[in-house]
N, C-alpha and C positions, 0 to 999 in steps of 0.2 A: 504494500500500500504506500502510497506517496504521503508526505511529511503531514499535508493538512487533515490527512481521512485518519492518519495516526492520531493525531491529536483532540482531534474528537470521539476517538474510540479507544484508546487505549486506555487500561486499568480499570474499566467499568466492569460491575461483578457480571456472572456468565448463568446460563442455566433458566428455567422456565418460572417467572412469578419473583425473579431476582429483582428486585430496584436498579431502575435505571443509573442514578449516582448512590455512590458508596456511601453507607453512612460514618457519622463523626464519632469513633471509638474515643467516650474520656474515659474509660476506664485505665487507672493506674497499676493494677494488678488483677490475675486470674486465678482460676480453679485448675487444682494439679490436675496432671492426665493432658493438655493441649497442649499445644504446639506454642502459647505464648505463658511468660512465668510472670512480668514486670514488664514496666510503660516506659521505661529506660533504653530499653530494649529492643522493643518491639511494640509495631501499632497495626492495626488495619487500615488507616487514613494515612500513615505513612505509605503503607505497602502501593497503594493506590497511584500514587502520584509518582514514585517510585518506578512503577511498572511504562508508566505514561511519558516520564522521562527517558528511561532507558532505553524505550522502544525508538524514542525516535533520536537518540545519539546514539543510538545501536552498542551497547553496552547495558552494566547492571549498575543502579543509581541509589544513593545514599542521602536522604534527606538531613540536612545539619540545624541550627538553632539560627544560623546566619550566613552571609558566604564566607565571611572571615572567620569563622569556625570551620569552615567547610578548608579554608585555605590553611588553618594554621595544623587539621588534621593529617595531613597530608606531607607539611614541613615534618610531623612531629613525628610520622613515618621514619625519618632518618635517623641513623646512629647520631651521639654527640660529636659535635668538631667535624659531621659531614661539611663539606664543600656545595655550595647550591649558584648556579648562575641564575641572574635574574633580569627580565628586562630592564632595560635601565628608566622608559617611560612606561612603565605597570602602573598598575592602580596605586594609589597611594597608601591605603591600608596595607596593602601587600609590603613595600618597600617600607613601611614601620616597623611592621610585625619583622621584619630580616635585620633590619638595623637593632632594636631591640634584642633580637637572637643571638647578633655577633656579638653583642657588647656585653651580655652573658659567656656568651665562649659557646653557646650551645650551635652554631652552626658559625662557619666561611661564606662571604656573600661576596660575590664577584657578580658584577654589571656590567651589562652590554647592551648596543646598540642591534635591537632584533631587524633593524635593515638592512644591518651587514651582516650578512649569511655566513660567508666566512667567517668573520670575527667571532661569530655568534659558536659556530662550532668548535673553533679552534680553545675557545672558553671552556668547554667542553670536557678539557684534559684535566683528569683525575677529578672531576667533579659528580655529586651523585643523583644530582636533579638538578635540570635545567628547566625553571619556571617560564613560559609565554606568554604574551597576550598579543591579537590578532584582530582586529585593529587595536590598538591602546590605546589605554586611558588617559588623558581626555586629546591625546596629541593625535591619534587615530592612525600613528604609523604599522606599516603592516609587513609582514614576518612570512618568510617561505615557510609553512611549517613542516611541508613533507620533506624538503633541503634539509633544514636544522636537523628534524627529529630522524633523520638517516643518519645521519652526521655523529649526531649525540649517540644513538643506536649502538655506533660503529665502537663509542668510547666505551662504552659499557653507563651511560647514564641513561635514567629514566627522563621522562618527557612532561612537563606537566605544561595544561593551557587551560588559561580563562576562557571561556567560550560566553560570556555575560553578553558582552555587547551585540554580535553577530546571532547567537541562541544555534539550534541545529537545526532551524531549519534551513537558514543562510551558511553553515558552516559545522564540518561535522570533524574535528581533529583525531577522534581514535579513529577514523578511516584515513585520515593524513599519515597516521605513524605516531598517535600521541597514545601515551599510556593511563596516561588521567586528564578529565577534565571539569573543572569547578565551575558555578555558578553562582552568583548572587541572585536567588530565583525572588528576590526583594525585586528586582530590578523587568526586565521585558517579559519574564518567564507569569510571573504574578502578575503584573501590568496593569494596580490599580492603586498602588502608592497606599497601599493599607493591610501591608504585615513586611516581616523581615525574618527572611528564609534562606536559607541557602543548602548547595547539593556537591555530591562529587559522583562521577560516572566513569567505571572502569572497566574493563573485561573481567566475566569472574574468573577468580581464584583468588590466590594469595593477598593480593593488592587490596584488590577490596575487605578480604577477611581482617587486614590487618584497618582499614579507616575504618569497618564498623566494628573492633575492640576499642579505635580510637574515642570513638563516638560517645561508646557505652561508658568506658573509662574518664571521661574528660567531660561526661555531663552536658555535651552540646547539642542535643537533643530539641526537636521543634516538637511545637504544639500542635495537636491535634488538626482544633482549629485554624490553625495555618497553615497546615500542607494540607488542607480539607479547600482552602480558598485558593493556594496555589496551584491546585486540582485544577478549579473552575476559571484559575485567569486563563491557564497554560490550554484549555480549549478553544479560546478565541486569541490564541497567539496569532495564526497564520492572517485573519484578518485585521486585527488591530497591526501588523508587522507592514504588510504588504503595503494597508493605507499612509500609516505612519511615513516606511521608505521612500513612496512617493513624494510625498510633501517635501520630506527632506533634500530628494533630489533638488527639485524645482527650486528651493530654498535654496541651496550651495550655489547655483547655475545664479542666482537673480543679486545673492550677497559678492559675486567675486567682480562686478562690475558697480558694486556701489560704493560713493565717494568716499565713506566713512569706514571701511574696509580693507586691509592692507591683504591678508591673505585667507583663503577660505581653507581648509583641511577638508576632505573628503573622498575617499577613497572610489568613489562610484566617476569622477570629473574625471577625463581622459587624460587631462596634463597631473591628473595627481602624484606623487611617486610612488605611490602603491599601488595606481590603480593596473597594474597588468599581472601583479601577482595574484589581485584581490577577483579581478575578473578569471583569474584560472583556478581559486580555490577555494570561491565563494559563488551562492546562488544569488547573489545582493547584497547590497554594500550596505545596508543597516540605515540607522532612522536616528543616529548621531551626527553631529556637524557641530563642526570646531571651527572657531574667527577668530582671526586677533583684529583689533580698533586700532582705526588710528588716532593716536593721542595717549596708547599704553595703557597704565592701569587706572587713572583716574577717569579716561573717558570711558573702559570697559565699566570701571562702576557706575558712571553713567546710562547708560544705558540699561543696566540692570536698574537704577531707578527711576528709570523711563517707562519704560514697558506697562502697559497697564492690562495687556491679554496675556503675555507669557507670565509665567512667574518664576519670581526668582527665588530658588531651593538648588539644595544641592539633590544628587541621586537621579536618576533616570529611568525610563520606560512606564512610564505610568500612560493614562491615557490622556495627560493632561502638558501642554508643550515645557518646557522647564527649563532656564538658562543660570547661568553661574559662572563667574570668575573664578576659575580654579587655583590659577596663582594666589590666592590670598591665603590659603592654606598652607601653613612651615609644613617643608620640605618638598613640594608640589614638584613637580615638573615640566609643568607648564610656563611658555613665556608672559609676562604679567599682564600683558594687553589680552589674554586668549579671552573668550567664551567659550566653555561647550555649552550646544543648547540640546535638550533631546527631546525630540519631537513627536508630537503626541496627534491629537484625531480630529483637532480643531482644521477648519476648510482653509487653505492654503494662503488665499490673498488677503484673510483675516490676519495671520498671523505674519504676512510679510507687510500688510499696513501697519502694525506695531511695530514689528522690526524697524521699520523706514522711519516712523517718526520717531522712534527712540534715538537710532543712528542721528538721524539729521540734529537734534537737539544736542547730544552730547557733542557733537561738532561746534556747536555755537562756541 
C-alpha cells in the first residue's frame, strides 16, 4: 500500500465487531496470566501508533515521552567515552544534550558539516554513531544519506537520522542505509500543536530490544492519551503535509525576490544547494522554509512583531503557520537575521499578505 492508505489504516484493531479506532488503555497495571504486567512497559495505545508508524518507515517503532527522550535513548545506547559524530547544524536540543554529554566524559562529540559527504564520512573513523539530520534544523541543509551511511557502514559505525522534518512519507532513511531513526512526533507526525511525543524506528532485533530496556529503565515513557492523539494527527498526515508543502513552495519562490529578503533556504528551489540531493532522496521537500532579513536580527525581530496571521512560537508542524528567530537561542546555529517559518493550512496569499507587510514595515 502506498504511504497515505498506510496511514489511514495502519494499527486499527482487526477482526469482526472490532472498533474502528483503538481505545485509550489508562490502565497502569494488569492481571497475571497476559501478555502485559505494568504501564511502564507496555500499553495498547502505544502499541497502536506504534504499528502505524513502523509501517510506514518500514521498521519496528518505539513511542518515547518526547523526541529528546527518544534522542537521548538512543545516545545512551552507547558505551561511556563512545565517540559520536554529529551534524554540526542538528536541532539544537540534540547538540545540548552532546555538549552536556562530553562535558561529563560520558560521550566524544565531533561535528561536521552533513554537506560534505566526504568530510562527513571521513569523521567516521573510530566513531560509534554518526547522528543526521536531513534537511536540518532550522538551516535546512541537506545530507546524502545513502553516501554517508555506506560510508559510516564501511567504519563499523551505526547510523542514526532525525526524520522530524521530512516525516516518511517524504523520506524514509532505514531504506537509505540508516539504522535508527527518531522523531519528535510533537512536531508534523501529531500536527496539532497539543501534546509532546516523541518515537525511535528500527529494524527488529537487538537495537530496538536494547531502546525499549532504555525506555523502561529511564522512565521516558508517553501517555496514553498522547500516543492515542498522535494516532489520530498521524492519519491526516498525508493531507495536512501535501497542502502545507504546497504553500510553502509558492512561499520560498515569492520571499527570494522580495526586497526585504537577502536569502531564502529551501530545498525544493532548483538553485538550492541541496536541492539535487533532496530531489533524489526525497518524495518532497517538506512544509519548512528558512529566510534571513535584511537588516539581521533586529529587523528579523521585526517582523516576528509584525505579523499578525502567522504566529510567533517556537516548534513546528502544527496546522497553524509558525515563524521564529532561531538565533536568539544560546548556542543556535542559525545566522541571526534567519527565520524559520513552518507552514501550516492557512490559504497561501493570506499568509504571504502578512508576510509582505510584516517585511515591508520592519524595512522602514
Amino acid at each position: 500500500m502506498r504511504p497515505a492508505t498506510v496511514a489511514a489504516h495502519a494499527g486499527r484493531p482487526g477482526g469482526p465487531g472490532a472498533a474502528l479506532n483503538p481505545p485509550i488503555d489508562l490502565s497502569s497495571t494488569y492481571r497475571d496470566g497476559g501478555p502485559r504486567v505494568y504501564g511502564r512497559d507496555d500499553n495498547a495505545t502505544w502499541e497502536a501508533f506504534e504499528a502505524a508508524l513502523g509501517a510506514l518507515e518500514g521498521g519496528a517503532a518505539l513511542v518515547f515521552s518526547s523526541g529528546l527522550a527518544a534522542i537521548t535513548a538512543v545516545f545512551e545506547t552507547l558505551p561511556i567515552g563512545a565517540t559520536v559524530v554529529v551534524a554540526g547544524g542538528a536541532y539544537n536540543g540534540t547538540r545540548r544534550w552532546c555538549a552536556d554529554a562530553a562535558s561529563r566524559g560520558r560521550l566524544a562529540v565531533r561535528t561536521v558539516d552533513v554537506t560534505d559527504t566526504a568530510a562527513a564520512v571521513a569523521a567516521c573513523d573510530g566513531a560509534a554513531l554518526v547522528w543526521l539530520e536531513s534537511p536540518t534544523n532550522p538551516c535546512l541543509d541537506v545530507a546524502d544519506l545513502g553516501a554517508i551511511a555506506a560510508g559510516a557502514h564501511r567504519r563499523g559505525t551505526l547510523v542514526a537520522v532525525d526524520n522530524t522534518l521530512p516525516t516518511p512519507l517524504f523520506q524514509r532513511p532505514l531504506g537509505l542505509g540508516a539504522d535508527v531513526v527518531v522523531h519528535s512526533v510533537t512536531k508534523w507526525l501529531g500536527g496539532h500543536s497539543d501534546l509532546v511525543v516523541g518515537a525511535t524506528v528500527t529494524p527488529p532485533g537487538d537495537l530496538f530490544e536494547r531502546l525499549q530496556g532504555r525506555r523502561s529503565l529511564f522512565g521516558g515513557v508517553a501517555g496514553p492519551v498522547e500516543a492515542w492523539l498522535a494516532l489520530r494527527g498521524l492519519r491526516t498526515l498525508p493531507a495536512r503535509l501535501e497542502r502545507a508543502s504546497a504553500t510553502a513552495a509558492e512561499l520560498a519562490v515569492r520571499l527570494r525576490t522580495h526586497p526585504g529578503v537577502t536569502r531564502v533556504r529551501y530545498p525544493g528551489l532548483p538553485d538550492d544547494p541541496g536541492h539535487a540531493v533532496a530531489a533524489r532522496q526525497m518524495d518532497g521537500f517538506g512544509a519548512v522554509v528558512s529566510f534571513e532579513v535584511r537588516g539581521g536580527a533586529a529587523a528579523a525581530d521585526g517582523v516576528c512583531a509584525a505579523v499578525e496571521l502567522l504566529v510567533p512560537a517556537t516548534s513546528l508542524g502544527g496546522v497553524e503557520t509558525l515563524i521564529e528567530r532561531r538565533g536568539r537561542y544560546e548556542g543556535e546555529s542559525a545566522p541571526p537575521g534567519l527565520l524559520r517559518m513552518s507552514v501550516g493550512q492557512e490559504h497561501v496569499d493570506d499568509l504571504w499578505e502578512d508576510l509582505d507587510r510584516a517585511l515591508c514595515r520592519a524595512a522602514r
